[in-house]
Each structure stands twice: as C-alpha cells, then as structure tokens.
C-alpha positions in Angstrom: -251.9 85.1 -20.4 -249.1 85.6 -17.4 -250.9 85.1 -14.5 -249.6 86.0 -10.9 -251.3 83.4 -8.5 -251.6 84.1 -4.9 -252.8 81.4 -2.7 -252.6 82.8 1.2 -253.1 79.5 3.6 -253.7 79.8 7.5 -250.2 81.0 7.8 -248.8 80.2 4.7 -248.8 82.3 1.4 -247.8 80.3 -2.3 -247.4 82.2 -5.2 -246.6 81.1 -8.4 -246.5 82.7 -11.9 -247.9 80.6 -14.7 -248.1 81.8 -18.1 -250.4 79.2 -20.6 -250.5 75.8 -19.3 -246.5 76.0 -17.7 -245.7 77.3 -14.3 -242.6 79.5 -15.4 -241.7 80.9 -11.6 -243.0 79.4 -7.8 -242.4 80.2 -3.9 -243.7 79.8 -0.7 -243.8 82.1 2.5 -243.6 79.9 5.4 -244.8 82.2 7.5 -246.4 85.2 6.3 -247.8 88.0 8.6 -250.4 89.8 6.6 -251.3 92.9 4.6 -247.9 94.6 6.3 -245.3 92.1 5.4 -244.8 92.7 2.2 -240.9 92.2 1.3 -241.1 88.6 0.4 -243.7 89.4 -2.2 -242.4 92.3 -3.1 -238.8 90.2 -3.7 -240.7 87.3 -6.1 -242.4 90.4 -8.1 -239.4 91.9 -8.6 -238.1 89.0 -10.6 -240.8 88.6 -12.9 -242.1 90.7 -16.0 -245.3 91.0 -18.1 -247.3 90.1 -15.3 -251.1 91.0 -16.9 -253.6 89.5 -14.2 -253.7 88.1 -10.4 -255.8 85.4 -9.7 -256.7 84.9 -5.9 -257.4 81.5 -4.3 -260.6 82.1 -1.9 -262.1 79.8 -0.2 -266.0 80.7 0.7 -267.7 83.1 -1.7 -271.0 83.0 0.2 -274.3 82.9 -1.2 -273.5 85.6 -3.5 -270.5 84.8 -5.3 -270.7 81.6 -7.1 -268.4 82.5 -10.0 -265.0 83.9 -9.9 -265.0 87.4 -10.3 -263.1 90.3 -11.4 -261.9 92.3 -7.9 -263.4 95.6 -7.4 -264.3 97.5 -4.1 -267.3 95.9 -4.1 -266.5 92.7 -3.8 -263.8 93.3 -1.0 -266.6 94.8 1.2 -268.8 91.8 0.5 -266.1 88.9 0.9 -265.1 91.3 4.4 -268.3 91.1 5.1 -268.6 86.9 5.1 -265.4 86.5 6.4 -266.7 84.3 9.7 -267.9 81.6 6.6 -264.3 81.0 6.8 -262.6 82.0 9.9 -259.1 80.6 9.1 -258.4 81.6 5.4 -260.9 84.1 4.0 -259.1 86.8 6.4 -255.8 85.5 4.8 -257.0 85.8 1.2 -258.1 89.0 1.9 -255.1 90.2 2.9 -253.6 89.1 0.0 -255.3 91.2 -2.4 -255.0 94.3 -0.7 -250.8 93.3 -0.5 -250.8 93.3 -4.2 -253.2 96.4 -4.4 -250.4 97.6 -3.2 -247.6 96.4 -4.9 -248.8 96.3 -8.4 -251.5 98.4 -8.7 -252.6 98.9 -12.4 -253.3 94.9 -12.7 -256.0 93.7 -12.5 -257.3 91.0 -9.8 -260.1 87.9 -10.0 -261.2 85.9 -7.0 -261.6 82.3 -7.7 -263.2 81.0 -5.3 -263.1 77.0 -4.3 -266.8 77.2 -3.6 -267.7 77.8 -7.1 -267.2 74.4 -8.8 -270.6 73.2 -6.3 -272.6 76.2 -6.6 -274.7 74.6 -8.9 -275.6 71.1 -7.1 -278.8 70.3 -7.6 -281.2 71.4 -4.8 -281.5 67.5 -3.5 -278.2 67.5 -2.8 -277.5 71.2 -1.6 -280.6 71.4 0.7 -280.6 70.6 4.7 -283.8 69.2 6.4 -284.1 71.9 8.2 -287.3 74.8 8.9 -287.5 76.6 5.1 -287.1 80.1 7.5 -283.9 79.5 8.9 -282.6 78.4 5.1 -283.3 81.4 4.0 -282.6 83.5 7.0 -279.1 82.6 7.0 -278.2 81.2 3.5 -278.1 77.6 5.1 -276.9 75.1 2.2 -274.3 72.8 1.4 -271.8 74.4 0.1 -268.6 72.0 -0.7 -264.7 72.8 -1.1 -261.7 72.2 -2.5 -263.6 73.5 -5.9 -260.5 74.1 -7.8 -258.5 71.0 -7.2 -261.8 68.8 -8.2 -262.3 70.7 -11.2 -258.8 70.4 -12.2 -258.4 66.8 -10.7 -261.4 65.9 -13.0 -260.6 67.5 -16.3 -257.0 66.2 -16.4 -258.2 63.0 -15.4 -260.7 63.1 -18.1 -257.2 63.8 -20.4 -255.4 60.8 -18.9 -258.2 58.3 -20.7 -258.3 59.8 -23.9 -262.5 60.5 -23.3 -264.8 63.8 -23.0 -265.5 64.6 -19.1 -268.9 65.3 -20.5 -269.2 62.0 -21.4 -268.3 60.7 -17.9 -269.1 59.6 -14.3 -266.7 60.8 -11.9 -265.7 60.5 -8.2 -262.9 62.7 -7.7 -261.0 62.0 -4.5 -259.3 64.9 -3.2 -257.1 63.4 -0.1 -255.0 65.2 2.1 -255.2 66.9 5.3 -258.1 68.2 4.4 -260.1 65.9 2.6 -263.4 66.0 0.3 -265.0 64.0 -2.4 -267.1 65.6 -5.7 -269.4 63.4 -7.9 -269.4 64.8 -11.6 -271.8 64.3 -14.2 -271.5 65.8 -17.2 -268.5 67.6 -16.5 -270.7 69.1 -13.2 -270.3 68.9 -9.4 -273.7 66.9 -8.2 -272.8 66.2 -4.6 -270.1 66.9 -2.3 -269.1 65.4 1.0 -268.1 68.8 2.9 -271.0 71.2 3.1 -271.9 74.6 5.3 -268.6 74.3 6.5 -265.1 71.9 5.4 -266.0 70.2 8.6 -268.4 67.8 7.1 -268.0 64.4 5.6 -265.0 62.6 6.0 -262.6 61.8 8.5 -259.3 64.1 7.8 -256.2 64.9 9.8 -257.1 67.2 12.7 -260.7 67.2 11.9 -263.7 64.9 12.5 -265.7 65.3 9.5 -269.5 64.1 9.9 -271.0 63.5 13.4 -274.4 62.5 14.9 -275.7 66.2 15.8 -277.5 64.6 18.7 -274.3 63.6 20.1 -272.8 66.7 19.6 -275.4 68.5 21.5 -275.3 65.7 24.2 -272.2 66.5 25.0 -273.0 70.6 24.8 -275.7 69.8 27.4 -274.1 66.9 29.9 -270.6 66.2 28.9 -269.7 69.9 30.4 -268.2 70.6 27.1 -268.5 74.3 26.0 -269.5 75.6 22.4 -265.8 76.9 22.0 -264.0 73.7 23.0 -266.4 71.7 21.2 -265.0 73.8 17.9 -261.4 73.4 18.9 -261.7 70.2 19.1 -263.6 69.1 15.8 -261.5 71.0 13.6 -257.8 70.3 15.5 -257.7 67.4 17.9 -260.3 64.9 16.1 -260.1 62.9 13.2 -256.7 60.7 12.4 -254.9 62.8 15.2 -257.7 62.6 17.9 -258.0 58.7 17.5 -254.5 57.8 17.1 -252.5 60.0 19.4 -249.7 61.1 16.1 -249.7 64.3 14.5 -252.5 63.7 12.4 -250.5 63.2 9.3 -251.4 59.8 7.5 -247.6 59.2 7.4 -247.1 58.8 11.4 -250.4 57.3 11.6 -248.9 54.2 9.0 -245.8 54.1 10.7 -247.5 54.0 14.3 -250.0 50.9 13.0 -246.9 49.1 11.2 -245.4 48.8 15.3 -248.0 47.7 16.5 -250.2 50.9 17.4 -253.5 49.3 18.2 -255.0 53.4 18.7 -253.4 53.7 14.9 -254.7 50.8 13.5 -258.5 51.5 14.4 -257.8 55.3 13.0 -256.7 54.2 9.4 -259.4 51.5 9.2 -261.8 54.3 10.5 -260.2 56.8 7.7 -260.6 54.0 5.0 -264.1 52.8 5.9 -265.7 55.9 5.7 -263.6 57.1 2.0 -265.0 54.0 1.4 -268.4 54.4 2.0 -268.2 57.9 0.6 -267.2 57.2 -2.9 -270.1 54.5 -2.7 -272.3 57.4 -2.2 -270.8 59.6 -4.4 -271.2 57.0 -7.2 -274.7 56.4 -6.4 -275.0 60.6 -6.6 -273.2 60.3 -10.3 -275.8 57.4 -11.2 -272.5 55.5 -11.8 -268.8 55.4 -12.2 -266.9 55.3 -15.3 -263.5 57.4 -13.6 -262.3 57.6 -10.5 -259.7 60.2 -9.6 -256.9 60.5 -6.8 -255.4 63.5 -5.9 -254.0 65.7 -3.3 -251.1 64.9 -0.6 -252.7 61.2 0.2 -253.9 60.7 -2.9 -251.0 61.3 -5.0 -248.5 59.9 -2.6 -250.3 56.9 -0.3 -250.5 53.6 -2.8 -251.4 51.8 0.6 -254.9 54.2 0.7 -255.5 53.6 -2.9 -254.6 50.1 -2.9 -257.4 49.2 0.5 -260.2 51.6 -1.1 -259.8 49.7 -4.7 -260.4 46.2 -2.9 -263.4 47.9 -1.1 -264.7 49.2 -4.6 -263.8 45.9 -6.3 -267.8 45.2 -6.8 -268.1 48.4 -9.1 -265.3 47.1 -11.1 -262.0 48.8 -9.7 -259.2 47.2 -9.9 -255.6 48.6 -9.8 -252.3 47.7 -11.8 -248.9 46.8 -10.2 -247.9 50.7 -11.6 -249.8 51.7 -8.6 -247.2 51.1 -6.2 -244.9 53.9 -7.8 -247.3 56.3 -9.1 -247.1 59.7 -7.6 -248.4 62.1 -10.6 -250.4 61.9 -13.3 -251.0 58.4 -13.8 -253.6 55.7 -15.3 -253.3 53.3 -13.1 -256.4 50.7 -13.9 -255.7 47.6 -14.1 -256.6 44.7 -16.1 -260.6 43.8 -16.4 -261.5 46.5 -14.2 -264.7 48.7 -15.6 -264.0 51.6 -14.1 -260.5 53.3 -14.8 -258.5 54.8 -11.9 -256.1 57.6 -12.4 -253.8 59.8 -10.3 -253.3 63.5 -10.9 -251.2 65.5 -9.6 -253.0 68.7 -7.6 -252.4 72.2 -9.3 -254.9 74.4 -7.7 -252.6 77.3 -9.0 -253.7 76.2 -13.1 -256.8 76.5 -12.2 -256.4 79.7 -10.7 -255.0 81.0 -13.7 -257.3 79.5 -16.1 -260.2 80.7 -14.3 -258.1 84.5 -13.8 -257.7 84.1 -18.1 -261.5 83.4 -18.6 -262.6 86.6 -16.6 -259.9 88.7 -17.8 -260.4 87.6 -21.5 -264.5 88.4 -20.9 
C-alpha cells in the first residue's frame, strides 16, 4: 500500500511517502504554521501519485484510544477534546489531519498513536500509588511514549539476530532529545520509563525526567517558585541543558566535558548513570535480557554513550565489538563472549506509521 505519512512536530511537519517497506519520496517543513499554511504540502502532493491512505503520527491517544484508528469525526472531537494530555504536539497533529482533509479529501486517514505500543502494560507497571478515586477520576496511569520507534526499534532488532521477538527479552533504548526506554516480552511493551506525561524517567535534553515529588512541592511552597515556572523549567531548562549550561544537545555537552567543563562532565555522568540504572530496571521488568536495542539521534550516532552503558551492563553479559565505533544504522554490534547481543537500528517512525496505516486500512 502507498502510504502518505504526516508527522507534525512542535514546529516542525515531516512527510514522507512510503509504499511497502521503501520510502519512495521525503520532506521536511522547517517551520510550519498550521491548518492555513498549506502550499508546502500542497507542493510535495502534487508530485506524488496513487496515494491510497494517510497515516498520522499522534502522540497521546488518552484513555480511549489505545489502537490506531481509522479517522472519522468522531475521533477528531475526542483527540480535540484531550489535547492538554499533550500540549506541544497533539494540537499540531491535529492540524495535520484537517490540512489533508483538505487537500485530498477522498483518502482515507488513520491515527497511530505513539501511546499505543504501552497500552497494554500490565497493571503493576501502569498503576500509580495513588487514592483508587483520583485514578479513575482522571484516567491517572502510566502511559509511555515514543511507541512507534520502540516497536519498530524492536522488530528490526529482532531481524538483525536472525531470532523471533516472541522469543526474546528486550530493552529497547530510544535516545535522543527526548528519551525513553521499553522492556519487551514476548514481542510486548511491559514497562516504560516515561509515564502520565514524557516528562518521567530519564534525564534528556531540556527536560528533567524523574524527580522526588516532595521536592518539587518544596520548592512550590518555599522556594517561591510558581506552578508555571516550575513547568517551564522541567520540560526546557533542566536536564543535560539545565546542568551543563550548552544547548542541551549531547554533542555540545561532549565537546564542553572534552575542555575541561567540570558543569559538563557531571551532566553526562548524570545522563549515563541514570540510562544506566534504567536499563537495569527495565531488564529486571523483562525477567531478563537476551537483546538490547539502540536507536534514535544518540543512539544511532553516540558510540561514546553506547560504549560507557555497555561497561556499566558488563555484569548481564554486554559487551561491544570494535564495529561499534563506526556504526550509525542498522548494526549487530555484540561483541565477542557477551550473552546478550547489542544492536543499532536506525529510527523510522514513518514505517511504522505506514504499517500500522496498511493494517487498518487492509481491516
């Protein structure tokens, strides 16, 4: 099936036309301005034929929408209607459907949502300790991102060793600036380290990932620090940025820690301890390891990160080859008389987009 896929950012809109397993047309808006700029869609459009389905990258599908879904009114009015689950890009996505509502109207759309692939965690893992009422007053659970590049991530990995994901353990690593990890089981997402919102679990770019509640509310109550700046601040002046003083990217933060940076140095080990610690728990969540994955910006592109968190996993039996220094795409990069085999894959969110658009269409 051809398969338009439309994946609107926080300013940002990708598209990319992929047809089977091969991407056969790609571009990206810089900066898009919504449901009324429409030319440099339109233009991209233009030049392709035999389009026969849209698939939409969302990233929240609430409570209610934990498979992707063919797009009907309905569904708009719903995903409008949960839009504050995700501030930043739901709005966007939205927007993006109801551009190409306009532009090509007689095909049909599907939301894909990146929330789906953790849907089904098992309540141990999805469930806060929190009063039963307010759970279910306000659909408080974990829910987990970056569904589609795990699920991806972990079926090509699965393809890189030769062996059925069904038959596998899997910590899937998805690094960039934005950052999550998924343990699989059977081919199934059993924990996640981001939860209600993409704010928890690790440490990431601009963003702080977990933190001691009580200490948040301490400085709510006596640091004179107001509910607004507290939000600004987790999710674009903490994490690698807040503690090194760079941009944030892991790139400047390397560079500033190679001169010398004492501020830099303390954020990467920071950044590393806690992956570290994470994939720990995330294998204990998977009752083992047999694959561990690497993907995303950092992932497919930092040897350095992959190289530190394989010496601090070297007591589950990780242990890299020299072809780790130059991989940057799919890879098997395990090395000799290590247990657990590590691979690199190279993110395509957009494959998955389509192959999830294919499987609702084809039903």
């Amino acid at each position: 099936m051809r398969v338009l896929v439309v994946n609107a950012g926080s300013s940002s809109l990708k598209l990319a036309v992929i047809d089977g397993r091969h991407q056969v047309a790609a571009t990206t808006v810089e900066r898009w301005e919504g449901v009324d700029h429409l030319e440099p869609i339109s233009g991209f459009v233009e030049e392709v034929d035999n389009l026969e389905a849209i698939g939409h990258r969302i990233v929240h599908g609430g409570p209610r929408l934990t498979e992707s879904v063919r797009i009907d009114d309905d569904v708009l009015d719903y995903l409008d209607s949960i839009e504050d689950l995700a501030p930043l890009h739901n709005p966007r996505a939205l927007a993006g459907i109801r551009a190409l509502r306009q532009l090509l109207p007689g095909i049909p759309e599907v939301a894909c949502f990146d929330t789906t692939f953790h849907s089904h965690l098992p309540s141990a893992a999805r469930t806060y300790a929190l009063p039963k009422a307010w759970n279910e007053r306000w659909n408080l659970r974990r829910y987990g991102f970056h569904g589609l590049s795990h699920a991806y991530a972990v079926r090509r990995g699965a393809e890189l060793i030769a062996r059925d994901l069904s038959d596998l353990r899997v910590v899937s690593c998805h690094l960039g600036a934005g950052a999550s990890l998924a343990a699989v089981r059977e081919g199934r997402s059993v924990d996640t380290t981001m939860g209600f919102t993409p704010l928890e679990g690790l440490v990431m770019a601009t963003r702080s990932g977990s933190v001691d509640p009580g200490l948040l509310l301490w400085l709510l109550e006596h640091g004179d620090v107001s509910a607004s700046e507290l939000g600004q601040t987790l999710e674009h002046d903490a994490g690698l940025k807040g503690l090194s003083g760079t941009s944030g990217d892991l790139r400047d933060v390397l560079v500033a820690r190679n001169r010398g940076d004492t501020d830099a140095a303390l954020a990467c080990d920071v950044f590393i301890h806690r992956l570290t610690r994470e994939i720990g728990a995330m294998t204990a969540s998977a009752a083992g390891l047999d694959l561990l994955v690497f993907t995303g910006g950092i992932g497919e592109h930092s040897p350095e990160v992959r190289a530190l968190v394989a010496e601090g996993l070297g007591f589950l039996g990780v242990r890299l080859a020299d072809l780790n220094a130059d991989a940057t795409s799919d890879a098997d990069i395990t090395g000799d008389g290590a247990s657990v085999r590590t691979v690199v894959v190279e993110a395509s969110e957009a494959s998955e987009i389509a192959r999830e658009t294919s499987r609702v269409i084809s039903q």
